[in-house]
C-alpha positions as CSV (number, residue, x, y, z in Angstrom):
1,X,45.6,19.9,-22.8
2,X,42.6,17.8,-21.5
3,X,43.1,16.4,-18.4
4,X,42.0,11.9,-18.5
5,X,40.6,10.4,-15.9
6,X,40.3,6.6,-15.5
7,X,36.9,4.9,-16.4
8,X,36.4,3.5,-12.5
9,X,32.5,2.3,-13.2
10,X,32.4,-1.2,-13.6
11,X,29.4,-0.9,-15.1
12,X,30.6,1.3,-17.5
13,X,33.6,-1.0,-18.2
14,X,31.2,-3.8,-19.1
15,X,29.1,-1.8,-21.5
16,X,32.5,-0.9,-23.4
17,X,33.5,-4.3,-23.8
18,X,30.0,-5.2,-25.0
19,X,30.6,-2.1,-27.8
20,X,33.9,-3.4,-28.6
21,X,32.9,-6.8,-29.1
22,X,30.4,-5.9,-31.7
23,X,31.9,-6.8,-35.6
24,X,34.2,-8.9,-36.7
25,X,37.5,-7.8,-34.6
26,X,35.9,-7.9,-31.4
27,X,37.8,-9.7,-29.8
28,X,41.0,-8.4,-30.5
29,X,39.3,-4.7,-29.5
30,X,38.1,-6.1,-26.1
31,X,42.1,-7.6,-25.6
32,X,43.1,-3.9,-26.3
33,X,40.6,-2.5,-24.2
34,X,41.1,-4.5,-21.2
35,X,44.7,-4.5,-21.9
36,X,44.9,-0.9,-21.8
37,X,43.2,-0.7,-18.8
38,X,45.2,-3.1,-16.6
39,X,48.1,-2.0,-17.8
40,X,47.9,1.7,-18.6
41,X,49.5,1.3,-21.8
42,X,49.0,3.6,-24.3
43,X,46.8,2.4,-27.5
44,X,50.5,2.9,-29.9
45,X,52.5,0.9,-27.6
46,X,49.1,-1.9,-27.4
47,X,49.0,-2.6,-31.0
48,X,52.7,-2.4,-31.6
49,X,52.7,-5.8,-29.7
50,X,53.8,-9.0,-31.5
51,X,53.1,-12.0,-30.2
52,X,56.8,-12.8,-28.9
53,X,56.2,-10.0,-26.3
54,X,53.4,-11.6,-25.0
55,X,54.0,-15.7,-25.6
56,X,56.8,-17.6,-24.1
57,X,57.8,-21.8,-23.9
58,X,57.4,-23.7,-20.6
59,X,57.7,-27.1,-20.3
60,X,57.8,-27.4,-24.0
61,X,54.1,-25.9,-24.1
62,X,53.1,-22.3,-25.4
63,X,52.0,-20.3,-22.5
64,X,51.3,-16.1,-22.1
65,X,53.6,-14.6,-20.0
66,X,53.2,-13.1,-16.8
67,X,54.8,-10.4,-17.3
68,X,54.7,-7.9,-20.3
69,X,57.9,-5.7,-20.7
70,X,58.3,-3.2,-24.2
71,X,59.7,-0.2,-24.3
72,X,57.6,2.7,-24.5
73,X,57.0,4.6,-28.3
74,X,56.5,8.0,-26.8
75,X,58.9,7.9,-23.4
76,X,61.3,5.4,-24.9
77,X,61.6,4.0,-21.1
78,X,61.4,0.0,-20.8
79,X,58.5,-0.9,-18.8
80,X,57.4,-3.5,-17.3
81,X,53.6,-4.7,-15.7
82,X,52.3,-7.9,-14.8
83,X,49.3,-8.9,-16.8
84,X,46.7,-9.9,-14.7
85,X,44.7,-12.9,-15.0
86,X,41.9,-11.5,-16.7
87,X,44.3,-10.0,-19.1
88,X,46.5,-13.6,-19.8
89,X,42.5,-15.3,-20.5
90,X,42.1,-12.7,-23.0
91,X,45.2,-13.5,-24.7
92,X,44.2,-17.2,-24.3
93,X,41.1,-17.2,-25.6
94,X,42.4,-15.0,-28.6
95,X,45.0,-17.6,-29.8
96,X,43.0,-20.8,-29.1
97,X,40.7,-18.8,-31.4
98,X,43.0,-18.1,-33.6
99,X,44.6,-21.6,-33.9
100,X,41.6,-23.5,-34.8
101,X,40.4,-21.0,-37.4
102,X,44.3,-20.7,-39.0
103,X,46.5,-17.7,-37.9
């Protein structure tokens, strides 16, 4: 089995967002991406997401949580990880996007 080591180049994390935001899901690759990487999620257990694991109600308004916790696919443990603040903008940005264009 290969051994993975973590992308640690921030320069080289840039240059993969600006891949994955090429075409017309790029913004929902870039979420993955930086996602996966603040997280350590693995790619089934990313896009097995639905939006109830990631949205909650406060004060009557729609707001990402603060913490995301799913169960694993491939451990079946429950785990939980804060989403960093990068990570919540992403989610953000996606919806408000996705609201004003019909979801």
């Amino acid at each position: 089995m290969n051994e993975v080591e973590p992308i640690k180049d921030l320069a080289k994390i840039g240059l993969m967002k600006d891949v994955l935001a090429r075409g017309k899901f790029g913004k929902y690759n870039v979420l993955l991406f930086t996602t996966g990487i603040n997280t350590a999620y693995r790619i089934s257990d990313l896009i097995s997401l639905k939006l109830s694991d990631v949205l909650g109600i406060h004060r009557k308004k729609i707001r990402v949580k603060e913490r995301l916790i799913m169960k694993e696919q491939k451990t079946s443990k429950n785990n939980s990880v804060i989403l960093t603040k990068n990570c919540r903008k992403r989610f953000r940005l996606l919806l408000k996007n996705n609201t004003q264009h019909g979801m």
